[in-house]
PASEKE-831382 format. One line per field, with one value per residue (C-alpha): x, y, z; residue number from 1; residue in one letter. Coordinates in nm, 2 decimals. Layout:
BEGIN
east: (X_...);
north: (Y_...);
up: (Z_...);
lovo: (NUM_...);
lose: (A_...);
END
This chain:
BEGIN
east: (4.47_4.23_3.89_3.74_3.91_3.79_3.45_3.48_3.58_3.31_3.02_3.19_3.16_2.82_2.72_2.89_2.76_2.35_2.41_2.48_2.19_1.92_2.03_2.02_2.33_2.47_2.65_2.55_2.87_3.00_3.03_2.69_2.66_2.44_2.29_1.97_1.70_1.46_1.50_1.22_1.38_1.27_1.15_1.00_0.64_0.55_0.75_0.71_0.80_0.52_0.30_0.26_0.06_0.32_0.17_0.18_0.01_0.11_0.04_-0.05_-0.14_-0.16_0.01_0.13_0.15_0.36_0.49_0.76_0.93_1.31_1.48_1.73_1.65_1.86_1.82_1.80_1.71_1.74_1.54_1.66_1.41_1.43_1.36_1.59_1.33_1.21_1.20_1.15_1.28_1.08_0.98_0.86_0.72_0.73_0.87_0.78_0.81_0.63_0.53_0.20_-0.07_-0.30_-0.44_-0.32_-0.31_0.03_0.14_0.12_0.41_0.61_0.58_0.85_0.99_1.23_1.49_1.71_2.04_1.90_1.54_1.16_1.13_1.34_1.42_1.57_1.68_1.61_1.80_1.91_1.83_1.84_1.92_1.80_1.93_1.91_1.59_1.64_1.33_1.39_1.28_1.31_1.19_0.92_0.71_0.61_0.72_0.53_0.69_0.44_0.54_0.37_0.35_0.23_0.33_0.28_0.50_0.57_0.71_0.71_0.98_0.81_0.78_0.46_0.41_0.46_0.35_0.21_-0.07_-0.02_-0.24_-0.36_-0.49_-0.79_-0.63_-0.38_-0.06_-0.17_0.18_0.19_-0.18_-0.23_-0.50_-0.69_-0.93_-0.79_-0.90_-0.73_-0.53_-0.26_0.04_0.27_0.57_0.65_1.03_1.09_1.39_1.54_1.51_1.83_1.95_2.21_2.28_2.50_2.89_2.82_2.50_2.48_2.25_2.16_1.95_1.68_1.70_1.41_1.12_0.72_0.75_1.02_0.82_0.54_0.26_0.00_0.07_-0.16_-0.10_0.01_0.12_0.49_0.41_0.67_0.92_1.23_1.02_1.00_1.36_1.41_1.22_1.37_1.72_1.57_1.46_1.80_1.92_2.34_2.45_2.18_2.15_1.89_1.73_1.66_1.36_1.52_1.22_1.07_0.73_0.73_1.16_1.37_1.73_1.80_1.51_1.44_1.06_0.93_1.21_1.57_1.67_1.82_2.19_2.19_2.01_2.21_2.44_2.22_1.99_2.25_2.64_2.61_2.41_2.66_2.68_2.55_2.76_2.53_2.29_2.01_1.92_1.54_1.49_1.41_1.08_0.98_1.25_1.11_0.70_0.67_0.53_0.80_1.10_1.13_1.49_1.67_1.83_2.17_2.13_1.95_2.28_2.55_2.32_2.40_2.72_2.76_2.59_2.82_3.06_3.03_2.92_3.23_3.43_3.29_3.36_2.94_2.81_2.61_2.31_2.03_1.72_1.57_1.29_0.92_0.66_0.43_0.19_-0.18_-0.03_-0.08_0.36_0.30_0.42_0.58_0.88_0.89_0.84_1.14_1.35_1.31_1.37_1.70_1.78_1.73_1.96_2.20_2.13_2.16_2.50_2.73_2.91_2.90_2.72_2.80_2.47_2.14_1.80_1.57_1.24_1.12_1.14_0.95_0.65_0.56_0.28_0.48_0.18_0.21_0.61_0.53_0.28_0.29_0.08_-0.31_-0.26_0.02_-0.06_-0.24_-0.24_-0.05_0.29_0.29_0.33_0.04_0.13_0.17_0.40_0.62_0.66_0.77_1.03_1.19_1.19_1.40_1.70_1.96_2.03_2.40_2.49_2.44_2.69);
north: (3.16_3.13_3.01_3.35_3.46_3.21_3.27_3.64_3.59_3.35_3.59_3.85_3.63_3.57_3.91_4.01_3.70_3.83_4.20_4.04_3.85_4.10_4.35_4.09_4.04_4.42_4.45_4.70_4.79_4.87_5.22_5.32_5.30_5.55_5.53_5.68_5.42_5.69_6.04_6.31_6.55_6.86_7.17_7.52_7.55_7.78_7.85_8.11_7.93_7.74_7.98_7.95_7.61_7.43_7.68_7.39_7.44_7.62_7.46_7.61_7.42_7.11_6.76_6.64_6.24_6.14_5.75_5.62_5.26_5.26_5.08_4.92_4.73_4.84_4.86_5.23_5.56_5.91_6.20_6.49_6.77_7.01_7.40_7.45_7.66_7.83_8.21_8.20_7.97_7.64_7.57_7.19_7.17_6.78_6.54_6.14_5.86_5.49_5.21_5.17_4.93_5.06_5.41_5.74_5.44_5.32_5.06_5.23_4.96_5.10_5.50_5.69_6.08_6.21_6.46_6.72_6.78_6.69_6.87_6.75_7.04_7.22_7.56_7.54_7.83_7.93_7.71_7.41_7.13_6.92_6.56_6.41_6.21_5.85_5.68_5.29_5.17_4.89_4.88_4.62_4.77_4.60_4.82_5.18_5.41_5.73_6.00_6.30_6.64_6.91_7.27_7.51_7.88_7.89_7.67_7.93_7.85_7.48_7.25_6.97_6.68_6.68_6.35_6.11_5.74_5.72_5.87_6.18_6.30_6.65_6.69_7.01_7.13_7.01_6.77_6.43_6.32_6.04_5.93_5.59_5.72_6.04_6.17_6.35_6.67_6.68_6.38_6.38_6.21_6.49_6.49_6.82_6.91_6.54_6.51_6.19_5.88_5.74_5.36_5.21_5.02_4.68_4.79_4.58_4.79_4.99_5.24_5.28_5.64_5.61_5.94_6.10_6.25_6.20_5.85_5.76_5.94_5.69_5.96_5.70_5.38_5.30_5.48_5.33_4.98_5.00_4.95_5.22_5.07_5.18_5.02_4.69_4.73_4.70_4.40_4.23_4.28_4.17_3.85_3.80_3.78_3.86_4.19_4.43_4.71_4.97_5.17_5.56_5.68_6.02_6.12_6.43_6.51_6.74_6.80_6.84_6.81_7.15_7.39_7.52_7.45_7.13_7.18_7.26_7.13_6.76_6.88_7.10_6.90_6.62_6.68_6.66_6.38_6.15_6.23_6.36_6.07_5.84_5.48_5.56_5.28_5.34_5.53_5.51_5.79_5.80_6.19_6.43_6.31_6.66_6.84_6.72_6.77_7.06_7.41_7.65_7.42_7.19_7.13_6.92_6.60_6.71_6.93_6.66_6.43_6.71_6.72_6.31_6.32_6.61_6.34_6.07_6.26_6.41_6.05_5.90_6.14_6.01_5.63_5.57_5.32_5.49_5.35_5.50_5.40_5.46_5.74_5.55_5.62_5.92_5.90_5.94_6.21_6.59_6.58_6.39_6.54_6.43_6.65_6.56_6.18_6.29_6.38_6.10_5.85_6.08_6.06_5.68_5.57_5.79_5.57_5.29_5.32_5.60_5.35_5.60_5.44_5.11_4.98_5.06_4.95_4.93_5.07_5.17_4.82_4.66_4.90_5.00_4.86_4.62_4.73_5.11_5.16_5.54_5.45_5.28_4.95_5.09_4.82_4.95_5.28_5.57_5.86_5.77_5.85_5.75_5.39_5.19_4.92_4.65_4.93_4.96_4.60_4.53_4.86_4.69_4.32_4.48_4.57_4.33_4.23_4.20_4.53_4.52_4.24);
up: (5.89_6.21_6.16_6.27_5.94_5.69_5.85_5.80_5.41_5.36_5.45_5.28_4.91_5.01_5.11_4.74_4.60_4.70_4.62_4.22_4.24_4.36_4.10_3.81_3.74_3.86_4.23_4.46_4.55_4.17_4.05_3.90_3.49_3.40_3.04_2.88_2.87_2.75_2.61_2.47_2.21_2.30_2.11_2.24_2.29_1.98_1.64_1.42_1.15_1.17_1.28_1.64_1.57_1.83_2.10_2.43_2.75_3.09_3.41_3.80_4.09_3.82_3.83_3.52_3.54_3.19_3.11_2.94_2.87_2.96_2.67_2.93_3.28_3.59_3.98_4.02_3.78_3.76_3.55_3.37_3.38_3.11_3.08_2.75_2.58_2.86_2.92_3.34_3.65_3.62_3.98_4.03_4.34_4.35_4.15_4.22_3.98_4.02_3.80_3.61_3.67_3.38_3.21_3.47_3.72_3.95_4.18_4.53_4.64_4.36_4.44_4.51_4.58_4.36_4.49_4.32_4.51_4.90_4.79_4.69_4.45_4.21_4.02_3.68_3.50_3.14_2.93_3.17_3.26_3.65_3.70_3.96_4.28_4.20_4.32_4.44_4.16_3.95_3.55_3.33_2.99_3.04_3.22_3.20_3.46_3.58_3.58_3.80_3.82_4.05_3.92_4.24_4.03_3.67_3.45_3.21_2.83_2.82_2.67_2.56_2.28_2.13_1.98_2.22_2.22_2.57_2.68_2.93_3.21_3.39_3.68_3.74_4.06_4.34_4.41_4.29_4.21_4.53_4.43_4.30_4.01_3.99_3.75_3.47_3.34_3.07_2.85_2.60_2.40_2.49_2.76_2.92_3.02_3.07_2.85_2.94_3.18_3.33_3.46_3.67_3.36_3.30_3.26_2.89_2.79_2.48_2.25_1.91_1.85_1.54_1.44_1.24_1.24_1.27_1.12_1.43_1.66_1.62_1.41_1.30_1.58_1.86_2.16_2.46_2.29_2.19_1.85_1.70_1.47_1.74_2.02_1.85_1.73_2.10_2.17_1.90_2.07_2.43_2.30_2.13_2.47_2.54_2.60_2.61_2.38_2.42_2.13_2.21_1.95_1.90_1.65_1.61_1.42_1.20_1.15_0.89_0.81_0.75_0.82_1.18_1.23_1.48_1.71_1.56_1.25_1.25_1.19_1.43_1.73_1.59_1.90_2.16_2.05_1.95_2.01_2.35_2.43_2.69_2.56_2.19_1.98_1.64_1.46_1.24_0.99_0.88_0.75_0.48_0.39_0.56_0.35_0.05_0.14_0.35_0.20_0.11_0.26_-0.06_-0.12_-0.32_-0.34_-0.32_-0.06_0.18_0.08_0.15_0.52_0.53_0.43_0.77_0.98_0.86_0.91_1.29_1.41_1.29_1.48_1.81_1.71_1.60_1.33_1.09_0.93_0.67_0.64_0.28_0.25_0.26_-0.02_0.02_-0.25_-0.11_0.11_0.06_0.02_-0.32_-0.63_-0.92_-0.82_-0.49_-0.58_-0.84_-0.51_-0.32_-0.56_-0.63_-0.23_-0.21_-0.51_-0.32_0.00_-0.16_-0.42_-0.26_0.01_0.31_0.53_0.70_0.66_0.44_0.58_0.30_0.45_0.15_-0.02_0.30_0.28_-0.05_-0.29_-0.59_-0.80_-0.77_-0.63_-0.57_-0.26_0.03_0.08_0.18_0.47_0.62_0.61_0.74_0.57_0.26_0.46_0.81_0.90_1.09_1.37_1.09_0.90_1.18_1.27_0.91_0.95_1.26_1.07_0.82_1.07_1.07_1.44_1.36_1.33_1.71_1.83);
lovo: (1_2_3_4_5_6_7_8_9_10_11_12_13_14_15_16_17_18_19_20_21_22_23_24_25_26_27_28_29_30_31_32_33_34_35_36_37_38_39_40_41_42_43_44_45_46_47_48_49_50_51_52_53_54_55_56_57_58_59_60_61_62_63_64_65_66_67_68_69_70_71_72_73_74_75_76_77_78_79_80_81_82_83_84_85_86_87_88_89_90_91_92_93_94_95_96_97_98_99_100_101_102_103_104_105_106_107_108_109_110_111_112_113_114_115_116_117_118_119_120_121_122_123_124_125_126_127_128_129_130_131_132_133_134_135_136_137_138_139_140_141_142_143_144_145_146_147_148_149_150_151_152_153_154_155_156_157_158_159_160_161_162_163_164_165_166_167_168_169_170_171_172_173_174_175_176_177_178_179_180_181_182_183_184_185_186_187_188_189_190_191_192_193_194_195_196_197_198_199_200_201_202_203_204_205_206_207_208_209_210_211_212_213_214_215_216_217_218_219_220_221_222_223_224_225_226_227_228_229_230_231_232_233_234_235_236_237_238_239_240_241_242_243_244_245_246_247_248_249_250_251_252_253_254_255_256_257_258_259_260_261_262_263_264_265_266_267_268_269_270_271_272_273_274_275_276_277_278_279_280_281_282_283_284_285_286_287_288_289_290_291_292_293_294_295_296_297_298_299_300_301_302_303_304_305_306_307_308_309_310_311_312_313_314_315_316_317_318_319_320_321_322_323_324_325_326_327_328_329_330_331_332_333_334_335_336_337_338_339_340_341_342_343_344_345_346_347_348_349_350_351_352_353_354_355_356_357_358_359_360_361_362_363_364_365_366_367_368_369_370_371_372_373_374_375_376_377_378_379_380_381_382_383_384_385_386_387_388_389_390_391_392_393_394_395_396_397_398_399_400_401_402_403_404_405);
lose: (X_X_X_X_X_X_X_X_X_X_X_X_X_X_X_X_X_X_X_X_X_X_X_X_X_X_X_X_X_X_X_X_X_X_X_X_X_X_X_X_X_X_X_X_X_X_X_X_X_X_X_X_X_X_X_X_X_X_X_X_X_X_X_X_X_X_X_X_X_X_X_X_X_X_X_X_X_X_X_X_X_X_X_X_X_X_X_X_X_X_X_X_X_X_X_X_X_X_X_X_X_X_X_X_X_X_X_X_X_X_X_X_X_X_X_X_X_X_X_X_X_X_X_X_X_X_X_X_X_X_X_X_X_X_X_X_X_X_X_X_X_X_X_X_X_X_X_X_X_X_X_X_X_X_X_X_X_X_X_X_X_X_X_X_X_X_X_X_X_X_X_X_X_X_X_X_X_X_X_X_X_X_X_X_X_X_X_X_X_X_X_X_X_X_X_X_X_X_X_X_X_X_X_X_X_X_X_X_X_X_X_X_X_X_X_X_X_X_X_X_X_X_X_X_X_X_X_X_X_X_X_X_X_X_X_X_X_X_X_X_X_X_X_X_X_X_X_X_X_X_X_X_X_X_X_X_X_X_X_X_X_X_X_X_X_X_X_X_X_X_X_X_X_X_X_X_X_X_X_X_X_X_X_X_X_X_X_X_X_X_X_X_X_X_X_X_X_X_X_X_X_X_X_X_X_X_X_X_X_X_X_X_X_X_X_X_X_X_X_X_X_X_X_X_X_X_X_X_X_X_X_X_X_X_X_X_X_X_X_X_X_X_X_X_X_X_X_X_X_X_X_X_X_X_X_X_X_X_X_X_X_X_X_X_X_X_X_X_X_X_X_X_X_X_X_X_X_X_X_X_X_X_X_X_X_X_X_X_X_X_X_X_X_X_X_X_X_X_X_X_X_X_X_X_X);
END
């Protein structure tokens, strides 16, 4: 072998060998491993079943500047913009994501343009959805990344997710989305057409989904702090250390199992939120509380354990774990009757004794008050049904980290 050789193979180890290194662990030169490290379950932007009261906003010659925390670190991303619910071409003019400093605020070193097949803007038809090129940022789920979108026409019908846990930012007038701050005119928790947040993940890396509703969805935690039972699941798994496994919060406020309302029903958005979800190993159930409390949707016990036993069921066909969380205490809270109360208990013992799942995660047992079982602990709570921060945390202690190695 001539020297020139050997010299040639050395540089090319160590050329290999520095491509692993500045991607943490991931070469440049492997195939990208693209994983959701953040997703948004949509819903349409009114509901007649709730009376219009979900009507969202339409934007013109606005930017919308919206943050999320990707659940797994990676070298590069991607976005999938949605316009599932909407009724006209959504035209983005400008798309460009960055990372945040602090409030509507980014890192100017950190901005950068987001393109859609070779172009800065992008039409999506009624009822799609457009994934972007990747874009060379780095995440490390510990940061929040901006995500600012730039509507010149009128955004029409939005698909959005109304309860998010970061705060969200309008602009009066004009393209903002390369700006390091600008002055709001308008702030929010809600994401619009931003349905999921893509990385370049480890070839190792996997997802559990919490499915549920307003109590997934963070209703009653502090905005802007992580402090959502899923979110702190996913520290917890970080500071574990080993393989990394990401947690997607696929709650949404307001839903139920099997009525149509906040968004489709949980059976049937049960495919895209969690089973057609790339790198999903497990999920969690948390819903029915809204089955049980809502006005004219009461249903029984049996009925929201005939919708488990559907859930078990389809997620076992694609290989998942499934776990159930027990239904928390609601009395204090508007849902509270002795009926109701009568139906959750009925739903939990079902949880608990009828084997299906592979695990149980007894959220009930973590959060109610030992001196009145029917309620939730006034410290822990907000209303009488939604979790506060110290709720949460106690929600995500309760999860056994094995069920993830």
């Amino acid at each position: 072998m001539s020297r020139l050789f050997r010299s040639l193979c050395r540089l090319g180890w160590a050329i290999m060998a520095c491509a692993v290194c500045a991607c943490g662990g991931k070469s440049s030169l492997a195939s990208p491993y693209w994983l959701p490290a953040f997703t948004a379950p949509m819903h349409p932007s009114a509901s007649a079943t709730v009376g219009g009261e979900l009507a969202g906003p339409s934007f013109r010659d606005q930017t919308v500047r919206m943050f999320v925390r990707p659940t797994l670190a990676g070298p590069r991303l991607r976005l999938v913009l949605s316009n599932q619910y909407g009724t006209q071409p959504l035209q983005v003019a400008a798309v460009r994501v960055g990372l945040r400093v602090q409030g509507v605020s980014i890192d100017p070193s950190t901005d950068r343009q987001v393109r859609f097949a070779g172009a800065a803007s992008v039409s999506i038809p009624p009822g799609r959805t457009a994934t972007s090129e990747p874009v060379e940022l780095a995440v490390d789920g510990l940061r929040d990344v901006a995500v600012s979108l730039y509507f010149l026409e009128r955004s029409g019908a939005v698909s959005w997710h109304l309860e998010g846990t970061r705060s969200t930012y309008v602009s009066a007038r004009g393209d903002h989305t390369g700006a390091a701050s600008f002055v709001p005119a308008l702030t929010t928790r809600s994401l619009y057409f931003l349905a999921a947040l893509h990385v370049d993940a480890a070839a190792d890396a996997s997802l559990v989904v919490a499915f549920g509703d307003s109590i997934t969805d963070g209703v009653g935690t502090t905005v802007d702090q992580e402090r959502t039972w899923p979110a702190r699941l996913s520290q917890r798994l970080r500071a574990r250390g080993g393989r990394a496994v990401g947690v997607l919060n696929a709650g949404l406020s307001g839903n139920r199992l099997l009525d149509d309302g906040y968004g489709p029903n949980g059976l049937r958005r049960f495919e895209r939120d969690v089973l057609a979800q790339r790198g999903v190993k497990a999920v969690i159930l948390l819903e029915g509380i809204n089955d049980i409390g809502r006005p004219g949707a009461a249903s029984g016990a049996a009925r929201i354990t005939q919708a488990y036993e559907q859930l078990i069921q389809r997620a076992r066909a694609r290989g998942l774990k499934v776990y159930c969380g027990t239904l928390t205490p609601m009395k204090g809270h508007s849902y509270f009757t002795a009926a109701n109360e009568a139906t959750r208990e009925a739903v939990n013992q079902w949880i608990r004794t009828a084997g299906r799942f592979d695990a149980v995660i007894d959220f009930e047992a973590v959060l109610k008050d030992s001196a009145d079982p029917d309620a939730m602990r006034a410290a822990l709570s907000v209303d009488g049904l939604h979790p506060n921060d110290a709720g949460h945390a106690l929600m995500a202690e309760a999860v056994d980290l094995r069920l993830f190695e």
